[in-house]
Structures are given as C-alpha cells and as structure tokens.
N, C-alpha and C positions, 0 to 999 in steps of 0.2 A: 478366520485366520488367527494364527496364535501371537498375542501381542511380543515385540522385542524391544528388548531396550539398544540401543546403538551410540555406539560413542564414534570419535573421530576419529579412530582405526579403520572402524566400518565403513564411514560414509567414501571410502576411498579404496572398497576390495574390486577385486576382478569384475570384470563382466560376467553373465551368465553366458557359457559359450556352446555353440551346437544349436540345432534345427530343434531338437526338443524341449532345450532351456527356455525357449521363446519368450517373452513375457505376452498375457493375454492382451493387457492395454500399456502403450507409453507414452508420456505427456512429455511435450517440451517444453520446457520454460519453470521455471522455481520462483517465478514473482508471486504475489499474491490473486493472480488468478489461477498460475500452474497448480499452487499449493493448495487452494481449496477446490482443486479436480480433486487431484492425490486425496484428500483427506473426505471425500463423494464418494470417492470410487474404494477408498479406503473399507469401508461400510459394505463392499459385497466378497464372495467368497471368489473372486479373481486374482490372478497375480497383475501387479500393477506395476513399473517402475515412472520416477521424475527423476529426467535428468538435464543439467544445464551448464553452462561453461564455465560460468562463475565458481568460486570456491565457497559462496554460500547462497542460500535462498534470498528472495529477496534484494537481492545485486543491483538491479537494476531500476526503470522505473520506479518500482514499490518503494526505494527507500529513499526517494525526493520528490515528494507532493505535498499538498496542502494540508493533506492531514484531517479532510474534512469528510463527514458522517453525513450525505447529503440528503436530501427527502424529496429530491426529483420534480420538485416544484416546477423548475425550467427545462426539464425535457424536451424532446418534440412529441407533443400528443400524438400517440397511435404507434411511438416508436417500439422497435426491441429493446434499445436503452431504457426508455421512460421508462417499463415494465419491470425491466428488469434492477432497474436502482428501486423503484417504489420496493419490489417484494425484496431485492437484498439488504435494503436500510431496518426491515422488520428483524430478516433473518438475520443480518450482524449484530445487531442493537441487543438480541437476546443471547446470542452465543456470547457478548462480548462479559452481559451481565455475569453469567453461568462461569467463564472463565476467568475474570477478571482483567481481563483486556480494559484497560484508561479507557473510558467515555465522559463526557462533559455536555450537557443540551445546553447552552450558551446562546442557543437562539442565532438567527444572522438579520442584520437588517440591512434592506438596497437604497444606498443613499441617492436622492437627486439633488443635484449642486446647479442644475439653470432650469429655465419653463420646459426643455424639450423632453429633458429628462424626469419630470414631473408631470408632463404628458403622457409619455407610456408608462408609467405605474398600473394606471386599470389596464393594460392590455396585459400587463404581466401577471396582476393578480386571478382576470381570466383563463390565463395560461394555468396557471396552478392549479384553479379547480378543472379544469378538462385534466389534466394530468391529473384528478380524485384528492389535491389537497386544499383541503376547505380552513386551514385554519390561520391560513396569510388575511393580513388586513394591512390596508396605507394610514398610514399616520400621519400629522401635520409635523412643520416644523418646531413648535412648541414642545412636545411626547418628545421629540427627536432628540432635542438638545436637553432634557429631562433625562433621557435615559442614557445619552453619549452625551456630556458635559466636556469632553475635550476634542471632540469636532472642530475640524476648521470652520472660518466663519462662511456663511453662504447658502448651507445644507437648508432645501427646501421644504424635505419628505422626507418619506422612506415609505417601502413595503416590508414589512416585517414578516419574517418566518421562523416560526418559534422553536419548530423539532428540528434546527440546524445543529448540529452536533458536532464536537471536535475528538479524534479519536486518537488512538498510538498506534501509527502507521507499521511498526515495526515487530509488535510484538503480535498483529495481527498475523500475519503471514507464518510465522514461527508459531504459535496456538494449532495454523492450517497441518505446519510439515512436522510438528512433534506428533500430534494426533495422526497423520498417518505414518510417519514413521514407528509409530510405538505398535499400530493394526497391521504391521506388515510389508508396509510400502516399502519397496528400495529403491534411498534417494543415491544417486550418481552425479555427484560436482566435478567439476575440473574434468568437465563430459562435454565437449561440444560438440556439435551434430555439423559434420563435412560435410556428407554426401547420403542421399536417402534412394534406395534401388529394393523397387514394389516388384515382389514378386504375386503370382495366382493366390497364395496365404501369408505369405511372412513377407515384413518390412525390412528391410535388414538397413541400419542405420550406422554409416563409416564415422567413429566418433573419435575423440584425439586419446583416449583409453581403449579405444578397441570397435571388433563390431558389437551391437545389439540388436537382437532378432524380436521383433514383434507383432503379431498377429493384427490387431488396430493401434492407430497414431492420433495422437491427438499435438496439435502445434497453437501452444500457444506461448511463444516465442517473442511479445512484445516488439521489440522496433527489429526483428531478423522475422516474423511471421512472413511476410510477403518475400521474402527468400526464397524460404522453406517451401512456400507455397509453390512458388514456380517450379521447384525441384519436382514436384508431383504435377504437373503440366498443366498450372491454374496459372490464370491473371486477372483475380477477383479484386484484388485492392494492391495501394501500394503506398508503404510509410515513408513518409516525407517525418523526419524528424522534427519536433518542437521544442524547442530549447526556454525553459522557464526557472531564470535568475531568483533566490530568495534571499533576503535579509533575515536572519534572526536576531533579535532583541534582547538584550540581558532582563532577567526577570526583575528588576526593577522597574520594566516597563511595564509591568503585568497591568497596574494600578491603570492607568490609562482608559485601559477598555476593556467590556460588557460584553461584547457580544461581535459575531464573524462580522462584520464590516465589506459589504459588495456592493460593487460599483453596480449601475444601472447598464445590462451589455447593451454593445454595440453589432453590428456586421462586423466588426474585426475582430469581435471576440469578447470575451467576459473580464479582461479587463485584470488590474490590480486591486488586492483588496490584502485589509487586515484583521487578522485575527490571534488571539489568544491559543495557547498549544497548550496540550493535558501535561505537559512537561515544565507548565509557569513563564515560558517566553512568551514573546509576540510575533509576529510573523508578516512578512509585509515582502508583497509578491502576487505573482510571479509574471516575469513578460512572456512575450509570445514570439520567438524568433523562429522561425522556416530555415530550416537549416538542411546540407547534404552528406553531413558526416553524423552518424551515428556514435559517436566517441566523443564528441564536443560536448564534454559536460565541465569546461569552464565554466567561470565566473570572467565579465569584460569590464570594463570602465565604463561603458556607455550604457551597458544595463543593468548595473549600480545607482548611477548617476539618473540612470529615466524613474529610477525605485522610489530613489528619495524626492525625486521633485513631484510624483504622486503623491508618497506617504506624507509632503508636506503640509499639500491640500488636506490629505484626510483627516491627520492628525498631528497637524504641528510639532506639538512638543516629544511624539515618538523623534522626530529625527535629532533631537538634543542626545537621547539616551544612547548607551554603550551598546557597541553592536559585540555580540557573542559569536556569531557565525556568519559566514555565507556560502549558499549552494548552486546548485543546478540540476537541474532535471529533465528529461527528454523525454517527450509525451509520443505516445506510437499514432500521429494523425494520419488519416489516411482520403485526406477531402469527401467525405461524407458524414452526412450528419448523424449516422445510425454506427453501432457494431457491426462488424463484418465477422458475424456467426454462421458458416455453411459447412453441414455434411454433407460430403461423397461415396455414398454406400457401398457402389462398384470398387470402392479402390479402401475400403474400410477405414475413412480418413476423416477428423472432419477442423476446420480451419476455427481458428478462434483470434482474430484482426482486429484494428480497431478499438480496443478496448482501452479508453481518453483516461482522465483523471479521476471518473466515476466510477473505475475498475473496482478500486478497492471497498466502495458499497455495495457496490452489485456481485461481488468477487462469489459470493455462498450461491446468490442466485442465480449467475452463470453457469457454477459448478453443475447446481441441479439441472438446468436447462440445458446443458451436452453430456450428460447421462443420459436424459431421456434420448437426445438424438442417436446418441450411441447404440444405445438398446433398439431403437429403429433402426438402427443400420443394420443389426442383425446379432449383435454380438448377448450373449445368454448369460444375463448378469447374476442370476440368484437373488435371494432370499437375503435383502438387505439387515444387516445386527446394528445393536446401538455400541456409539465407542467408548473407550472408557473415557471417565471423568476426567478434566484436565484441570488444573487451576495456573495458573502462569505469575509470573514475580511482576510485583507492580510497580511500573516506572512513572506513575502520574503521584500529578499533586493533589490532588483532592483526596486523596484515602494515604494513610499514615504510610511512611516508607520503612523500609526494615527497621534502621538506626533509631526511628520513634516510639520505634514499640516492645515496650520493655518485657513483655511474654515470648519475642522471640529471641533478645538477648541473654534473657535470664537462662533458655535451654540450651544455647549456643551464644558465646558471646562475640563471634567472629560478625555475627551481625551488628555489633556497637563498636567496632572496630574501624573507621572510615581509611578509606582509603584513595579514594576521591571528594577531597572536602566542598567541590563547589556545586555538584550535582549530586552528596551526600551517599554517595555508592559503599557499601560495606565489604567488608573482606569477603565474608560469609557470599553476598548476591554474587560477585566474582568468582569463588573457589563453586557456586550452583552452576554461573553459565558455563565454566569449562568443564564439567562435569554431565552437563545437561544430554536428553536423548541427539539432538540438532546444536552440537556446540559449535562457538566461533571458532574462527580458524584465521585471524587476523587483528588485529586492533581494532579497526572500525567494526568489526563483527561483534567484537566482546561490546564495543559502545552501544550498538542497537539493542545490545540484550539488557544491559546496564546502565545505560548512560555514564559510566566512566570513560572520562578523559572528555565530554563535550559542552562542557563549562565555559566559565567567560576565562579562565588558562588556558582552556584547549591544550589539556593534558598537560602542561608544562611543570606542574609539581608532582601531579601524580605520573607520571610519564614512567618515570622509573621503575616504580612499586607495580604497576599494572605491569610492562615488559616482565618483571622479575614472576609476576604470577603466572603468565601464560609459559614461560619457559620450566614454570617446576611441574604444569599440567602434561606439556608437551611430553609424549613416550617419546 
C-alpha cells in the first residue's frame, strides 16, 4: 500500500460508503492492543480500518497502567497469557529500541515483609522458571536492604527479577497507529460502534459517523468487548470492570528507589507496588476495586488513603514527598485467568477479551497471534512488506530531551524555547505533536505526546501558552 501522511482533517473524513467500499478487515478498539493489530495487519496488501469512540487512540485502558515491560515471570504456566507476554516483552523491547520508544531495565524485586511471605519465594521462583525465565534468584534480607536502603523496616527477602522493565505507556501505542496510519490504515475516532448486523459477507457496523461495511471484524474493544460480543451471539466472557487508583510522585522522589518494587501476591491479587517511571516520577499503586460502571475512573478518598498506608510500609519516606498526580484506571477482568482470544470462522469474527494490565507487553505479540487466526479463518492476506522506519520524540529521562541537546536547537531553535518548564516541553516538540501523522485533538492528548502541562503545576503556568498553540494549529 502506498504510505499517507494524515493530519487531523483526515482522521475525521466520511465513511467509506456502499457494498463495494467494504473494508477487508475492521478492528475495534484504538488502545494499544487495537493499534498493534492495525500496524500487523498494516504490513499486508489489505484494506484495513481502526476505529473507536474516543477522539484518540489510546483513550482508554492504555493510558492508565503501570507502565510496566513485564517478563512473564508470574504467568500461569502453559497459559496463552504466559506465551504470549514472554514472546511480546522480546518483540516490544526491540521495536521499542528501533523507535525510540523510553525503556528502562530497572529490575523489579518481590518483597517479603513476614515468614509466610518468605515461604512462597521458592514457589514463586519455580513459577518463573516453568514459565522458561531462569534468571530470578531470592535474596536475603541483607542484598535487600543493600540494594533498597529506603525500605521500610521488616522486609525479609525478596525474589529478584532483573529484566523488569519500565516503559512509555503512551508513546507506545502512538509508534502502533502512526506506523499504520502512514502504511494505509484508516483510523475512524469519534466512531462508536451501536449496533453490528452480520450479513453472508459483509459486517455492516451502525457507528455514531455512519455505517461501515466490512468483510472480517476483529473486537478488541477493551471493557465494551463482551458487548460487542454478545451482539454476534457469543457469551464467552464477561468484563466486570477493575478500577486501580495511582499516586504519582514528584520527581524528587525519584532518589528513593532502584528498582519496581512488588509485593509477594496473594489470592486477591498482586497487590500494590512501587515503582520508578521513564518520565522520573515514582509510582505507587494501584488497588483493585470490582466495579459496575465502566466510566468510574474516579480517584476516591478511601483508595488514596489504602495507597499511602501501603506505600508507608514500603517506603516510608515516599509518603513525606509531593504528590504530582492522581489517576485511575479500568482493567477489562473478566474472571479468568487466561486471554479470552477466540475465532469464529463461520461468521469471520474473531473476539480479542480479557486482555489485563499485561496487554501492553504482549500487545505486538497478540497482534501477530490474531493474524495468524485470521488468515485461518480464511481471509487471503498476501505477501507481507516491511514498514517504513519510524523514530518517535522522546519523552523519557534517561536519553537527553529536545531542550538538552544543543544539535537540535542550533537547526531549530523552537526546541530551546520551553514551554512547559516543569516537564521541560519545548515549543518545537508541541508545534511536532500538532503537526504529527496521529495528532492530539485535546489537551490531555497533546500531554501524552509531550508531557506538557503534566508537571507538579499541572499545567497551571503553561496552561495558557499550550491552549494558545493548539488553537493556532487548529484549521
């Protein structure tokens, strides 16, 4: 396909309309597992569209999780999860290097704070090599407090897992939909999917832009999947929403801590842990609330208040420091402990559920794993090409930021021109992201691309300067 460039005009044309416009494949969902289908499926000679309700990628889920690169250690041996985090932590870790996508190997260690949880360490260490990773070892209390000197007091142990990684949750996903937007993909925002009526070839999907006709469907629709599903006459799973509160830490916390910080899980769950961000904060989260509203992504009093009296224990003097942010986020559980990945060939469908907090490492290796089923279902995908080169603007702390680097202000000086002084955002990365193939279309939009405005001000000085940019980009 012929590569296009697409500005925010585009992402908001017509539907293809008529029985012949069809697209071959349609993906629902624009989080970061929709968008590395799109940018899979991008790579064959098909027509593809992603389209989602939101007015940008990455909406949902994708843009409030831990932020963690995980290595599948704690899987369940023999799952489709375990499998599929082990090979997509391979395949993220290299596309992230290739693009420049923030990565950090930071290591995570599982702290035990009594005997019981100092008891299952070897069960857990066994766990990891069945799931093929061999390079966790327990450490005593001594290494512990060597290596976390600001531990609360008590910490017994730890299993240590070294290829724990912290990534940029945001610019992932964005890397997914530029790359197939630029191969041809047409993405459809501010598209929700009503009503979906399966005909003998074409899907025809009732959207709040219109209809959209397509040949195969792919849903992966995060906390609305088992909607959709039903709509196509399944009751394979069903999202019970999970609401997880986060603190963010001003980067003066940074100093604190080494490395992810995980509690030893329980039956209720893996629990609250801390960790360092490729963005220089700290992170300390997230609860686990069962919830029935798919929209509750409040922040409450009570699990604020459960954060800090963890983060106490873990690390005291985190709860002195200045909190920078707080979020929430809604995990698509669906009471099983596996992905609920199923194709329906008869009806050229195929469900993509379930997909927890480990989406966004497994996210490439999903992608490729419902290709293949695709192409089992029947659909004649071609003569896969490689796509072009992508490099993405760097929003981590570990590699120099625009404003540092005096090569790219000396050819442009809109890069030394700050614009957001407290997460160090330049004129120059702002006048890129509105300008970008996948540009924002909102304030919090431009922040994911830029981190403008999500400082310990929380926009309050740059508030103005950033509103005054997006309105001289806006046609």
């Amino acid at each position: 396909m012929t590569p296009t460039v697409t500005t925010a005009k585009d992402l908001v044309h017509s539907l293809p309309d008529g029985a012949a416009a069809a697209y071959d494949v349609t993906v629902i969902g624009a989080g970061v597992v929709g968008t590395a289908l799109a940018r899979e499926l991008a790579r064959y000679p098909i027509r593809t569209a992603l389209v989602d309700g939101s007015d940008d990628i990455g909406n949902g889920t994708s843009k409030a999780n831990t932020a963690i690169l995980h290595t599948g250690f704690d899987a369940v041996p023999g799952s489709l999860e375990g499998r599929l985090v082990r090979e997509g932590q391979r395949r993220l870790a290299a596309y992230a290097a290739a693009t420049g996508i923030p990565v950090e190997r930071v290591g995570a260690l599982l702290v035990a704070w009594d005997e019981e949880q100092l008891a299952a360490l070897p069960g857990l260490l066994a766990k990891a090599e069945r799931n093929d990773y061999h390079a966790a070892r327990i450490i005593d209390a001594e290494e512990l407090r060597a290596r976390e000197p600001h531990l609360g007091p008590g910490a017994l142990g730890a299993l240590e897992i070294p290829d724990e990684s912290i990534i940029c949750p945001w610019t992932t996903p964005l890397a997914y939909a530029t790359q197939a937007v630029r191969a041809g993909v047409h993405l459809h925002l501010d598209c929700r999917v009503q009503q979906i009526d399966s005909g003998p070839d074409i899907h025809t999907l009732t959207t709040t832009r219109g209809p959209l006709r397509t040949r195969y469907l792919i849903n992966a629709a995060g906390l609305y999947a088992d909607e959709l599903d039903r709509q196509l006459g399944h009751d394979a799973f069903t999202v019970t929403p999970r609401r997880g509160q986060l603190i963010v830490f001003d980067k003066l916390a940074r100093a604190l801590v080494d490395h992810i910080l995980l509690p030893v899980p329980t039956a209720a769950g893996k629990g609250v842990l801390v960790s360092p961000t490729v963005f220089g904060n700290v992170l300390l989260g997230p609860t686990a609330e069962e919830l029935d509203d798919k929209t509750a992504t409040g922040s409450s009093a009570e699990g604020l208040a459960l954060l800090r009296e963890k983060g106490r224990r873990i690390l005291p003097e985190l709860i002195d420091e200045e909190v920078t942010a707080v979020y929430a986020g809604l995990r698509a559980a669906t009471g099983h402990e596996d992905y609920r990945i199923r194709d329906y060939p008869d009806q050229r469908y195929i469900a993509v559920g379930g997909i927890r907090s480990t989406g966004l490492t497994a996210s490439m290796a999903i992608a490729a794993y419902v290709t293949e089923l695709l192409a089992a279902t029947g659909l004649a995908l071609g003569t896969p090409a490689e796509l072009e080169p992508l490099t993405m603007p760097n929003l981590g702390e570990a590699s120099p930021r625009p404003y540092r680097r005096a090569d790219l202000i000396a050819r442009d000086p809109a890069y030394g021109a700050l614009v957001c002084h407290c997460e160090g955002v330049s004129a120059g990365e702002i006048r890129d992201a509105l300008a970008s193939t996948v540009p924002p279309r909102s304030k919090d939009g431009l922040r994911r691309r830029t981190r403008a405005g999500g400082g310990r001000c929380q926009g309050f000085y740059c508030g103005a300067a950033v509103r005054a940019l997006i309105e001289e980009a806006t046609p």
